[in-house]
Kinemage of the C-alpha trace (Angstrom):
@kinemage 1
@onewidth
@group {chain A} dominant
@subgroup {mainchain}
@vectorlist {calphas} color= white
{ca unk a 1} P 141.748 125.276 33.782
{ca unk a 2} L 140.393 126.584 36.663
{ca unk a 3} L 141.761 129.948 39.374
{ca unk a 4} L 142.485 128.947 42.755
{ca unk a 5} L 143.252 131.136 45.699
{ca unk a 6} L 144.786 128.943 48.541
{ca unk a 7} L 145.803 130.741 51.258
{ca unk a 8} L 147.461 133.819 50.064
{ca unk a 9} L 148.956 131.897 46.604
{ca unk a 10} L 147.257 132.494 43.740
{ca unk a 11} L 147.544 128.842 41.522
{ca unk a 12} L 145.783 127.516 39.003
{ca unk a 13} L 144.674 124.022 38.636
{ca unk a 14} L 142.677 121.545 37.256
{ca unk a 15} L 139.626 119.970 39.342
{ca unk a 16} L 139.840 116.893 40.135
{ca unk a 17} L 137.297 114.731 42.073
{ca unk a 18} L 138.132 112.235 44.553
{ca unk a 19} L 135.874 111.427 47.073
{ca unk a 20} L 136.166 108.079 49.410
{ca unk a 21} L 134.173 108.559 53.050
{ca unk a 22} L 136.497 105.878 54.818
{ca unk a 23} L 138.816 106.555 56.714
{ca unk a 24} L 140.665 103.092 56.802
{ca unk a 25} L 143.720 102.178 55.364
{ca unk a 26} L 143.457 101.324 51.242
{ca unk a 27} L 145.202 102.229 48.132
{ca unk a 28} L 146.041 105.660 46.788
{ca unk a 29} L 144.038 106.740 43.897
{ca unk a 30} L 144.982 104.528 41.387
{ca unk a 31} L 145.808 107.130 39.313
{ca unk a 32} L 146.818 110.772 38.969
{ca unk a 33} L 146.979 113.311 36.252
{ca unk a 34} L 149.964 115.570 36.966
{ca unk a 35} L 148.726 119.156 37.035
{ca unk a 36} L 151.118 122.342 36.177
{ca unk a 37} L 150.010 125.821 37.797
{ca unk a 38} L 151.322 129.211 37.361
{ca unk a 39} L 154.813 130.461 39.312
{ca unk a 40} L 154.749 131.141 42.691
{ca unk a 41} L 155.610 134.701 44.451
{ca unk a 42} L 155.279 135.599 48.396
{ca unk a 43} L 156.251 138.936 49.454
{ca unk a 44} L 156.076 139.076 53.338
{ca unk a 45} L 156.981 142.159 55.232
{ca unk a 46} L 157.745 140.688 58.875
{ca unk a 47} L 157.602 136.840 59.638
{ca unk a 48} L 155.819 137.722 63.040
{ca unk a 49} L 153.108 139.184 61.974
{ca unk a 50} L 152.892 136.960 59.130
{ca unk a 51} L 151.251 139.748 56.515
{ca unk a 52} L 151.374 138.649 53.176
{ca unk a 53} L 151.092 139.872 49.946
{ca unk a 54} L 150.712 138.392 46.733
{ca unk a 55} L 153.044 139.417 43.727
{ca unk a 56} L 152.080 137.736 39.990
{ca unk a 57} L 155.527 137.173 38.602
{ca unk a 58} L 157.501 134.596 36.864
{ca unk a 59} L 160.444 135.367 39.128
{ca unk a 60} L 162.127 133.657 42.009
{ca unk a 61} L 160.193 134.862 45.182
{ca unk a 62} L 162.192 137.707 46.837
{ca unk a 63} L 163.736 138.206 50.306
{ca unk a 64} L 161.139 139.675 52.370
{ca unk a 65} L 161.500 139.217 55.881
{ca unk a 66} L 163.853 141.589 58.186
{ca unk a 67} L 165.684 140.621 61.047
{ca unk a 68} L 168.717 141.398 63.587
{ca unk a 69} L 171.519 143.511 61.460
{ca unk a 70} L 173.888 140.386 59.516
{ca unk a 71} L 177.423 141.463 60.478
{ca unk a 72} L 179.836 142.348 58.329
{ca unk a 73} L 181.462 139.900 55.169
{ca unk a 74} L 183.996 141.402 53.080
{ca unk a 75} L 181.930 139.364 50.309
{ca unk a 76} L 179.479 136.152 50.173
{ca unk a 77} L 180.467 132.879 48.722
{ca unk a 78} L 180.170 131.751 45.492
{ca unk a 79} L 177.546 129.653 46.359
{ca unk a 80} L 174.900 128.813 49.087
{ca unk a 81} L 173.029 126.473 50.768
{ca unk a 82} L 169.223 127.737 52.079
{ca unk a 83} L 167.512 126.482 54.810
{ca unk a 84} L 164.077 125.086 54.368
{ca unk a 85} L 161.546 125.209 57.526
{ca unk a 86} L 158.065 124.956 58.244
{ca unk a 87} L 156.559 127.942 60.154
{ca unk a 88} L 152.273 128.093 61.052
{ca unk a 89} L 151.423 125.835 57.839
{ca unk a 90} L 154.112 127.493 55.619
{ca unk a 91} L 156.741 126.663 53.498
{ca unk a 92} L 159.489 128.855 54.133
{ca unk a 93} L 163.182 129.432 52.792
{ca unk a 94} L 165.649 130.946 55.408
{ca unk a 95} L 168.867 132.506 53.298
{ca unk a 96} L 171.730 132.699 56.136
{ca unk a 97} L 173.815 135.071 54.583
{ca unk a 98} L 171.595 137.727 54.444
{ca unk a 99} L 169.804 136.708 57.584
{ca unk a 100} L 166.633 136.879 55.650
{ca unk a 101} L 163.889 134.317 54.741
{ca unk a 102} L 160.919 134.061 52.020
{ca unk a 103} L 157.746 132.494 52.248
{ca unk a 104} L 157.312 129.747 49.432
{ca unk a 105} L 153.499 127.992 50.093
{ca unk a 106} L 151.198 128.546 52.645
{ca unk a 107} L 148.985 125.996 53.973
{ca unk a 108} L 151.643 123.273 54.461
{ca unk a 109} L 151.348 120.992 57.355
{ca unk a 110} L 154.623 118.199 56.261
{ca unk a 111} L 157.162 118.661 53.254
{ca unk a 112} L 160.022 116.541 51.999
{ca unk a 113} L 163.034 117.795 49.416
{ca unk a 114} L 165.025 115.811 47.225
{ca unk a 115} L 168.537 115.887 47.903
{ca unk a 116} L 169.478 117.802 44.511
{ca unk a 117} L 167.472 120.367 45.922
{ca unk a 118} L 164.987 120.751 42.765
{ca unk a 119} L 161.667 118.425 43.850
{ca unk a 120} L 159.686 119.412 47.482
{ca unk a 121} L 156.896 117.212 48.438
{ca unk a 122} L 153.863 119.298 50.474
{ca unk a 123} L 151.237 117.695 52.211
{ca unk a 124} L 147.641 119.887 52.346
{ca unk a 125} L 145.198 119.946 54.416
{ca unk a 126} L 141.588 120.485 52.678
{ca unk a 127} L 138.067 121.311 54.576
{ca unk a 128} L 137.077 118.459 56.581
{ca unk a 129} L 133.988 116.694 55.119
{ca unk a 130} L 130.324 117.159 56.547
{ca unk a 131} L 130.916 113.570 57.656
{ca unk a 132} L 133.930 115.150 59.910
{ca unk a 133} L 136.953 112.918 57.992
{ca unk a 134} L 139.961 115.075 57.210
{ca unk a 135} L 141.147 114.882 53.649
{ca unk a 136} L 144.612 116.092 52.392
{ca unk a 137} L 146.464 117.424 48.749
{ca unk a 138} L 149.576 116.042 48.055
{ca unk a 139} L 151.097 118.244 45.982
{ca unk a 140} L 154.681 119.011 44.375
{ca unk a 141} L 156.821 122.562 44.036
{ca unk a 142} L 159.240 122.008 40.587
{ca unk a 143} L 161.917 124.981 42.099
{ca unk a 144} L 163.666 124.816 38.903
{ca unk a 145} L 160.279 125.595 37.098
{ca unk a 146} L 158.591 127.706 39.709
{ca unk a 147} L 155.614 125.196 38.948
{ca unk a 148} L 153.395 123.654 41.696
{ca unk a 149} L 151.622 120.277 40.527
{ca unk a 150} L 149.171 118.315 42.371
{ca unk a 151} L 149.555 114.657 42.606
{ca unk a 152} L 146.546 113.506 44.730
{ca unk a 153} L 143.886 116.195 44.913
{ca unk a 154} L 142.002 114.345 47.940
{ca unk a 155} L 143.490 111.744 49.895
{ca unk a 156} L 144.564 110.374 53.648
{ca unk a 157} L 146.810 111.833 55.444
{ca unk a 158} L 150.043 110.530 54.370
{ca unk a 159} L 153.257 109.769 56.344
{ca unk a 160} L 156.920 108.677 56.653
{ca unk a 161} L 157.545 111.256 53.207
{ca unk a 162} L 160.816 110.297 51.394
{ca unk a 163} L 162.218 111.869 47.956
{ca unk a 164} L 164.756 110.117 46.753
{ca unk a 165} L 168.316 111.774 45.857
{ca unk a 166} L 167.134 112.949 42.494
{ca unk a 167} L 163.543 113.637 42.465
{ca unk a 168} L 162.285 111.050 40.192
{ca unk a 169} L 160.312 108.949 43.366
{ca unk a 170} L 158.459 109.223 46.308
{ca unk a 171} L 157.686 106.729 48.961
{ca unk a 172} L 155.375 106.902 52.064
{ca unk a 173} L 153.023 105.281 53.992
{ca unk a 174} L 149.306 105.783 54.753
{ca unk a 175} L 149.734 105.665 59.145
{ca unk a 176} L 152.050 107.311 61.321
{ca unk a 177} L 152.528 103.265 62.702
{ca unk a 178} L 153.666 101.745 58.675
{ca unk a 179} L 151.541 99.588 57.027
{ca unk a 180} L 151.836 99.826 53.122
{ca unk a 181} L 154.880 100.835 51.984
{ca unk a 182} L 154.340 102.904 48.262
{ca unk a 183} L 156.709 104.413 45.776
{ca unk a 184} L 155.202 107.022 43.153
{ca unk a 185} L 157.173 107.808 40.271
{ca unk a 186} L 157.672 111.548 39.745
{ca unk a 187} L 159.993 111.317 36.460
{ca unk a 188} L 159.759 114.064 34.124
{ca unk a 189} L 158.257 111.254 31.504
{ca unk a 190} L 155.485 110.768 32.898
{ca unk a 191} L 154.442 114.687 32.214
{ca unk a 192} L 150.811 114.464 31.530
{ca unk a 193} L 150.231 110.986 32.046
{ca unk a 194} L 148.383 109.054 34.645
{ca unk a 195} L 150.699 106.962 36.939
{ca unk a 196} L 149.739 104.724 39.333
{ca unk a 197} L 151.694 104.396 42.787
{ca unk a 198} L 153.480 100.740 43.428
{ca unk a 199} L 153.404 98.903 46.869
{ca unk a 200} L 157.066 97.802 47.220
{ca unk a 201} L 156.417 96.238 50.745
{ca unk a 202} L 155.342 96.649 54.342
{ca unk a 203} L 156.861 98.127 57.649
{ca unk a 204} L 155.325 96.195 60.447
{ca unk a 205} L 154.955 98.283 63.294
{ca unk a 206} L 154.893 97.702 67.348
{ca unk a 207} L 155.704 99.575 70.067
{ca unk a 208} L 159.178 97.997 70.574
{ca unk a 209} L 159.619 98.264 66.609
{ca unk a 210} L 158.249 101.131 65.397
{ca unk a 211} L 158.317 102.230 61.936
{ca unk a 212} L 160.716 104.978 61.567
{ca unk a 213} L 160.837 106.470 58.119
{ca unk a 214} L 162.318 105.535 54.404
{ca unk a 215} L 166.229 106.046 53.069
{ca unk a 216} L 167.088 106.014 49.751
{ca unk a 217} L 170.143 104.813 48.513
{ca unk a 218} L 172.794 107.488 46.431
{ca unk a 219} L 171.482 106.442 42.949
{ca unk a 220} L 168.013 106.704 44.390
{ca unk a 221} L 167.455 102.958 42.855
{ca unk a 222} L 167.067 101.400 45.965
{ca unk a 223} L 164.602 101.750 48.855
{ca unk a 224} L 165.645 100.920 52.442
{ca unk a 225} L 163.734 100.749 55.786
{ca unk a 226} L 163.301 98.993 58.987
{ca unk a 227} L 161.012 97.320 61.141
{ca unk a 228} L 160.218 94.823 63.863
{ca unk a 229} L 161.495 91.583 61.405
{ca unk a 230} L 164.858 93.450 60.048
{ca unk a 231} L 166.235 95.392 57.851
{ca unk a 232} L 164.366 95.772 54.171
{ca unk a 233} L 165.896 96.789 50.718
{ca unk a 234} L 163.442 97.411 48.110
{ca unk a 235} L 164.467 97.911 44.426
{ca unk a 236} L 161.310 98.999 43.631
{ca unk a 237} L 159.537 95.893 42.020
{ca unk a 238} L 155.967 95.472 43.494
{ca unk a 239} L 156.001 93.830 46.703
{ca unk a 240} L 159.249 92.163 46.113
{ca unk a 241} L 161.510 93.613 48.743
{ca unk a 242} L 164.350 91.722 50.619
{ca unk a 243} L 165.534 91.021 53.974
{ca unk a 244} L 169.043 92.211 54.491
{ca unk a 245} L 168.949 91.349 57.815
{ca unk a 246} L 166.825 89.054 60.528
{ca unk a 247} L 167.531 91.440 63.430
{ca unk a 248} L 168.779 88.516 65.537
{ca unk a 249} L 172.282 89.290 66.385
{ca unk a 250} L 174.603 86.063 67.609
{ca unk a 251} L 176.750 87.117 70.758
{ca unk a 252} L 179.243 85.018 72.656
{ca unk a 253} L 180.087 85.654 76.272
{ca unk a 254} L 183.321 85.577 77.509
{ca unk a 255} L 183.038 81.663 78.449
{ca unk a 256} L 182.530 81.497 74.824
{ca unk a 257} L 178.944 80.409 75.210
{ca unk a 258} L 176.665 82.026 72.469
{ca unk a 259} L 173.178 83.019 72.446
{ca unk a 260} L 170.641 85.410 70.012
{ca unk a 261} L 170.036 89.065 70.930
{ca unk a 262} L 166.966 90.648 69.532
{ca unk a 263} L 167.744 94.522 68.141
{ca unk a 264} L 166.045 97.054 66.627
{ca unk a 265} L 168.270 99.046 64.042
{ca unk a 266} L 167.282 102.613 63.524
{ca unk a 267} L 168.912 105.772 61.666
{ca unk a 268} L 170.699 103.774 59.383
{ca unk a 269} L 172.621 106.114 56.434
{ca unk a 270} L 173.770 105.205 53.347
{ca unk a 271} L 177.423 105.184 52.616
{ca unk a 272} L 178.923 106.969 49.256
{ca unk a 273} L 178.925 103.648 47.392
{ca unk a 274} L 175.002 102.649 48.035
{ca unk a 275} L 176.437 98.864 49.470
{ca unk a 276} L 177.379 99.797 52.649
{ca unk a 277} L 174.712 101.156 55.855
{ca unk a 278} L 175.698 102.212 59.125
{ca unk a 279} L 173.334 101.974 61.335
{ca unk a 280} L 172.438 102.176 65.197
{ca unk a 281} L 171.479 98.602 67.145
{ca unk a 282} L 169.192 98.934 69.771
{ca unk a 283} L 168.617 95.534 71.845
{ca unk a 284} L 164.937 95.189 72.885
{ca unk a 285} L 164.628 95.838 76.806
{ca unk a 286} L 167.810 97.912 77.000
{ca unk a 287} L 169.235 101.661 77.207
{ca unk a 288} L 172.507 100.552 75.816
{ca unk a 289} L 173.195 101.192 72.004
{ca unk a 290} L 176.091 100.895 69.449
{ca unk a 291} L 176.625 101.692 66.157
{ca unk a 292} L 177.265 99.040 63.132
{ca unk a 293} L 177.917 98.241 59.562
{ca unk a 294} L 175.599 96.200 57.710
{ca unk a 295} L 176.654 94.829 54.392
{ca unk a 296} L 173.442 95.133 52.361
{ca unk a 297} L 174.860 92.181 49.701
{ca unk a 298} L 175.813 89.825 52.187
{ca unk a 299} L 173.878 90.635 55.455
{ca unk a 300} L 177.179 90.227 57.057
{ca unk a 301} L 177.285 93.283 59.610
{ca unk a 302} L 179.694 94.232 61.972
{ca unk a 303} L 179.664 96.963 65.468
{ca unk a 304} L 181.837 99.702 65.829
{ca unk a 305} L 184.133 99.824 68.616
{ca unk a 306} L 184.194 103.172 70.765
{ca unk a 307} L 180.332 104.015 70.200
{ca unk a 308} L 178.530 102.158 72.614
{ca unk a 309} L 176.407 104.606 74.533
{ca unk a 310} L 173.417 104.570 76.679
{ca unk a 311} L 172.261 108.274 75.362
{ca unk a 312} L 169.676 108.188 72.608
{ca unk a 313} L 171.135 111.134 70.992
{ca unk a 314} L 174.861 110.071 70.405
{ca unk a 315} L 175.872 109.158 66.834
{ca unk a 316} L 179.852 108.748 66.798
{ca unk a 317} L 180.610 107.287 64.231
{ca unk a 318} L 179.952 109.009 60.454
{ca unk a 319} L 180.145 108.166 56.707
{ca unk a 320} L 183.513 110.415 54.806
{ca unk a 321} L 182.941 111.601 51.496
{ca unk a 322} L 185.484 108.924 50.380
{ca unk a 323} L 183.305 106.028 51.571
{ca unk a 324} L 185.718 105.622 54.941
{ca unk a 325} L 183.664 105.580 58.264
{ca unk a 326} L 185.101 108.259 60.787
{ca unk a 327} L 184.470 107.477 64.605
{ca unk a 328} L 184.864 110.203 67.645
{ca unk a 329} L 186.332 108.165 70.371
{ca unk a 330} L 187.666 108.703 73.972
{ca unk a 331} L 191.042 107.985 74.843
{ca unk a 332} L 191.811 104.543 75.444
{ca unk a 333} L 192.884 105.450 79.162
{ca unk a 334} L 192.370 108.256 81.418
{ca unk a 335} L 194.255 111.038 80.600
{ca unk a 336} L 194.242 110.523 77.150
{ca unk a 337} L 193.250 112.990 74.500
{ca unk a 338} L 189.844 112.378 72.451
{ca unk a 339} L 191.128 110.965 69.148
{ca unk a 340} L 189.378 110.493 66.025
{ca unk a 341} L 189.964 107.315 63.624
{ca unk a 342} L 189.551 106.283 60.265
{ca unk a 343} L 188.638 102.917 58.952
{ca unk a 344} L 188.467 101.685 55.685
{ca unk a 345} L 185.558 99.694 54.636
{ca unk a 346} L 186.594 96.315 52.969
{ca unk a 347} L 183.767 93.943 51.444
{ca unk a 348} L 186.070 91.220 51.533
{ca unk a 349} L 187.798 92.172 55.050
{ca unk a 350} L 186.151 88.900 57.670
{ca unk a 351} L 185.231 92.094 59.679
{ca unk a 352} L 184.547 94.542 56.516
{ca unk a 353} L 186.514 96.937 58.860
{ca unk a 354} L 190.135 97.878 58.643
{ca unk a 355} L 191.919 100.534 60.913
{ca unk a 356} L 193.918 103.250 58.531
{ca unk a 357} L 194.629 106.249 60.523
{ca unk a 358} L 194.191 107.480 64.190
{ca unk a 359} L 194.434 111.003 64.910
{ca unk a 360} L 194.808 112.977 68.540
{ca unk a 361} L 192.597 115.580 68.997
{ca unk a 362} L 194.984 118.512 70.780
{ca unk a 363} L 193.659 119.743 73.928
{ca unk a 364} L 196.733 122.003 75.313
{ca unk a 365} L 194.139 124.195 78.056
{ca unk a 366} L 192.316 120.777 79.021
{ca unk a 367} L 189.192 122.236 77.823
{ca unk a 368} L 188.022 119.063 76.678
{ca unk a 369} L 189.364 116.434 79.828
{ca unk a 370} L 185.825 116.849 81.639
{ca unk a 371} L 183.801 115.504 77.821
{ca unk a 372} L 182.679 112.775 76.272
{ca unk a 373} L 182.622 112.399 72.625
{ca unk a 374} L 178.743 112.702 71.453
{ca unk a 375} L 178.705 113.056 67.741
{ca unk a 376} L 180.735 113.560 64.595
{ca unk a 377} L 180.123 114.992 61.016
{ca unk a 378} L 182.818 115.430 58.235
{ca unk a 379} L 183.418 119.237 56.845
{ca unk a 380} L 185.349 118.719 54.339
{ca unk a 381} L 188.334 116.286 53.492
{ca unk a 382} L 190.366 117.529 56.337
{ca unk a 383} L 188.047 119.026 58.632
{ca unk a 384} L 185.924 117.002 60.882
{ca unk a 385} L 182.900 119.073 63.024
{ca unk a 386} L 182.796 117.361 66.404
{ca unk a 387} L 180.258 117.667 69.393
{ca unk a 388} L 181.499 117.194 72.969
{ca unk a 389} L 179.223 117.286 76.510
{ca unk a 390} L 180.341 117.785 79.927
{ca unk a 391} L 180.496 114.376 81.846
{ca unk a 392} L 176.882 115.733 83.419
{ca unk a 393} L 175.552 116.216 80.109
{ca unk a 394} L 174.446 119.792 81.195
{ca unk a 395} L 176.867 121.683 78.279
{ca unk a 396} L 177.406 120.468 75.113
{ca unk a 397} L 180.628 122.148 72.933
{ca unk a 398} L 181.262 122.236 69.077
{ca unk a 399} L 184.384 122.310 67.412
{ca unk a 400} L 186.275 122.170 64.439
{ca unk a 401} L 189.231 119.574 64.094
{ca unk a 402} L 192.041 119.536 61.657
{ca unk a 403} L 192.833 116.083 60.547
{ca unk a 404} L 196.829 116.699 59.418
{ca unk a 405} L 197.665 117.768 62.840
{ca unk a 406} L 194.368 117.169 65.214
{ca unk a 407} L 194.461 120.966 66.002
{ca unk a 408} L 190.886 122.308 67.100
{ca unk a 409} L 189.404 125.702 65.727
{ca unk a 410} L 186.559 127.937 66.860
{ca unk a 411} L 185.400 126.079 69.856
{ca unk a 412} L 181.230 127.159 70.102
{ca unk a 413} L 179.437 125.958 73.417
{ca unk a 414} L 175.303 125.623 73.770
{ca unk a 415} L 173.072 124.571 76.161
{ca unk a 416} L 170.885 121.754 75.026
{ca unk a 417} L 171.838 118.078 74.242
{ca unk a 418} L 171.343 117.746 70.352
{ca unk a 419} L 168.655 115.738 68.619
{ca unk a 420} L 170.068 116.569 65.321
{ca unk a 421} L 173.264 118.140 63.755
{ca unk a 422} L 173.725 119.120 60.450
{ca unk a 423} L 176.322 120.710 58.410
{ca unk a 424} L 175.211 122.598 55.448
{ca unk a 425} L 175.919 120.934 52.274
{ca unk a 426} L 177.740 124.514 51.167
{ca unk a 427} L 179.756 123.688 54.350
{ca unk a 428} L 179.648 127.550 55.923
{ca unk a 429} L 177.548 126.463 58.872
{ca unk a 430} L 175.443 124.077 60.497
{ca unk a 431} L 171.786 123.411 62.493
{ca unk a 432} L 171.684 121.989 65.685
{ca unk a 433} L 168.222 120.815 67.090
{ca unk a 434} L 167.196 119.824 70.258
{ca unk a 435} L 164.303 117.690 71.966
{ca unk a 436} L 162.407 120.424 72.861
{ca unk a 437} L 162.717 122.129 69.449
{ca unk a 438} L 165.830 124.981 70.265
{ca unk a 439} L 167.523 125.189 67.563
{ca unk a 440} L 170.657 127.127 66.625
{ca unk a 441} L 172.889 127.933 63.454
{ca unk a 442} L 176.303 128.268 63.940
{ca unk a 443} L 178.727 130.381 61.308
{ca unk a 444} L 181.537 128.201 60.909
{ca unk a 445} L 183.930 130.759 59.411
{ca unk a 446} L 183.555 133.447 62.059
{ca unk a 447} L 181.867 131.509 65.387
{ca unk a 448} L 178.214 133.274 65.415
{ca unk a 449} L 175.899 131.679 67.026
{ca unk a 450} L 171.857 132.408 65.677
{ca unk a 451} L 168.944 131.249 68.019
{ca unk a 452} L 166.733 130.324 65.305
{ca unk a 453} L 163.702 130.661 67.647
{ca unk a 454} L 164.222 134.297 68.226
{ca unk a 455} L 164.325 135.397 64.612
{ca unk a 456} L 162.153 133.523 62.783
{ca unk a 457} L 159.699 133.000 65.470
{ca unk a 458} L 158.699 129.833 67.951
{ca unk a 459} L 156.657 127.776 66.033
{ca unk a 460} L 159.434 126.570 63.361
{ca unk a 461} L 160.360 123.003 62.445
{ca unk a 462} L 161.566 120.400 59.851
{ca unk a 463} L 164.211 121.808 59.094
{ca unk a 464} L 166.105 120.538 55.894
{ca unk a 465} L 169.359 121.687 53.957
{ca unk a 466} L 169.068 122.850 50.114
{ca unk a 467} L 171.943 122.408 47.672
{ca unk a 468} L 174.674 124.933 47.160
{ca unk a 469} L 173.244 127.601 44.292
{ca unk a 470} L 175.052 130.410 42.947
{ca unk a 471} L 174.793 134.156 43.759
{ca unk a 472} L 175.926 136.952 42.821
{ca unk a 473} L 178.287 139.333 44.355
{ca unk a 474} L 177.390 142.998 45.588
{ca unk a 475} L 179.178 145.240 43.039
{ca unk a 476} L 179.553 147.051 46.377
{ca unk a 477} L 181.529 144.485 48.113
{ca unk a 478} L 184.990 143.726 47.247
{ca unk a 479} L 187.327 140.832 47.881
{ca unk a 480} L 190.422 141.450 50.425
């Protein structure tokens, strides 16, 4: 086994050659050997100046990077969610109760995490070849293990990076634009072995149906994406996926005369159950979207009332953790309070919806008269996070509703329309992102408001949630 120094992480690896001059579209490798390397350690004194220092030990990397003073808690939570970002080709890990963040792997151009929080997927770029073709690592942090492996030692850049819920596959694509659609097994039982990646389909790119990205269903058994013919399900069998849907939607005007609508369907999310995707319809040629439910089973699919929109960035309605869909909506005449409503999701329903509970969102100071309903995200099973912008979309609020009464807590108001919003999974705050890449984290329990920019510096992105994980409590601290 051989010492390697990338960047400032000491690993060690085996060598393994790999060398193919062109730099078209073909097949991964056909086969890896998964590679285990020593623990990793980054000590880092101050983000900004990005000094680092390496630290041989079999421990969890430390926190090493100070910031702005973290106010006052009488004590931390149980447990925690991190945030992961990428920051100048490094992997980085922002802790948000301590204000403090850790570098995890440098040289790091694209990552993905599974959802249980113990597999990240890095992307690494090597020297460019005398022939000038740029060749990449793909490699894989264990953060249970501390182990780094690499899967592909030399290989295209890959895109469209997807772990699915629990770690045990990864699916990409070889162009930014689709093509190929592979799935690489990354179970634990294939330790040592060589495994060769399946092609479970294609995305077929244009410019009016571009290829945008994998979703994996809950059990992680089933592949999902879409393109310019539909909406595909994959359950991983080589190029055997399915078309759920055509993408031709039958409409009838009001003379009752029907016709076919072409639509592209994009950020489509899983419900609870793994049968069930809402998704957003975008008809070719037009500004104007809505959400939907597609039944993956039957292809039956059905829009949402209250979330057409001609903004990009609106998502209104959202997935409960009890499998009901939530949707933000105005009131039904002027005057009227935003409400929010809950509808039950029935397979054998003709319109798979069915309406279960509307609740009035209070407004007593008529703070909220002058919005329109944006986006939506559940906090827990009573509390619903909700994003509002003034009628000239120039301020955008967030607040947190009560669903027993409809009472609103902790109003927060930004600047920015959101690309992105994101509660984290150990529901204490959330990320908002916007176009231009400001970003913010908002404290959910006491209303602070962190520019992300400003403390971990201007050139961080891709952000991404872990799980909850336990910590410990000061012996200094004490509860109230």
């Amino acid at each position: 086994m051989a010492e390697k120094n990338i960047g400032s992480i000491s690993i060690a690896s085996h060598i393994l050659q790999f060398e193919d001059p062109k730099d078209t579209e073909q097949p991964i490798p056909s086969s890896f050997t998964r590679n285990t390397a020593s623990p990793i350690a980054i000590s880092v004194t101050n983000i900004r100046k990005t000094t680092t220092t390496p630290i041989h030990t079999s421990s969890t990397p430390t926190i090493a990077v100070s910031t702005s003073p973290t106010p006052t808690r009488f004590w931390d939570p149980p447990k925690t969610s991190d945030l992961l970002f990428l920051s100048e080709e490094r992997l980085m890990r922002w802790d948000h109760i301590t204000n403090f963040a850790t570098v995890l792997v440098e040289n790091v151009i694209s990552f993905a995490a599974s959802k249980n929080g113990k597999t990240i997927i890095l992307i690494q770029p090597q020297p460019i070849t005398g022939n000038g073709v740029e060749r990449f690592k793909l490699s894989l942090l264990d953060l249970e293990s501390k182990q780094m492996s690499t899967l592909f030692p030399s290989t295209p850049r890959l895109y469209n990076l997807a772990v699915s819920p629990d770690g045990a596959w990864l699916a990409y694509t070889q162009s930014d634009q689709g093509g190929m659609v592979y799935a690489l097994n990354l179970g634990k039982d294939f330790e040592g072995l060589s495994v060769t990646p399946i092609t479970v389909g294609r995305c077929l790119s244009t410019l009016q149906f571009p290829c945008t990205g994998f979703y994996w269903s809950p059990d992680g058994l089933s592949l999902l994406w879409a393109d310019r013919q539909g909406v595909w399900i994959s359950e991983l069998k080589p190029n055997h996926p399915r078309l759920s849907h055509n993408g031709v939607l039958k409409i009838s005007d009001p003379k009752g005369q029907s016709s076919e609508l072409n639509v592209q369907f994009v950020s489509p999310i899983w419900s609870p159950s793994g049968r069930f995707v809402l998704v957003t319809i975008k008809p070719i040629n037009s500004d104007v979207r809505w959400q939907a439910l597609l039944d993956t089973k039957s292809g039956r699919i059905t829009s949402i009332a209250d979330t057409y929109t001609n903004s990009s960035i609106d998502q209104k309605a959202e997935w409960s953790g009890d499998g009901n869909l939530v949707v933000f909506s105005s009131g039904d005449k002027p005057g009227q309070n935003h409400s929010i409503k809950i509808l039950k999701v029935l397979a054998t329903s003709p319109n798979l919806l069915f309406p279960i509970k509307n609740v009035s969102i209070l407004d007593p100071n008529h703070s909220y008269s002058k919005t329109i309903p944006c986006r939506i995200s559940e906090l827990d099973e009573q509390r619903f996070v909700i994003c509002m912008k003034s009628e000239s979309g120039s301020k955008h609020l967030i607040a947190i509703v009560t669903l027993k009464n409809g009472s609103v807590k902790k109003t927060v108001e930004f600047p920015f329309e959101p690309v992105r919003i994101e509660v984290s999974p150990d529901r204490q705050g959330l990320i908002i992102v916007g176009a231009e890449g400001n970003s913010r984290y908002i404290n959910l329990n006491t209303g602070e408001v962190i520019d992300l920019l400003s403390i971990l510096g201007e050139s961080v992105h891709s952000f991404s949630w872990m799980p909850p994980a336990p910590r410990n409590k000061p012996a200094s601290q004490s509860t109230p």
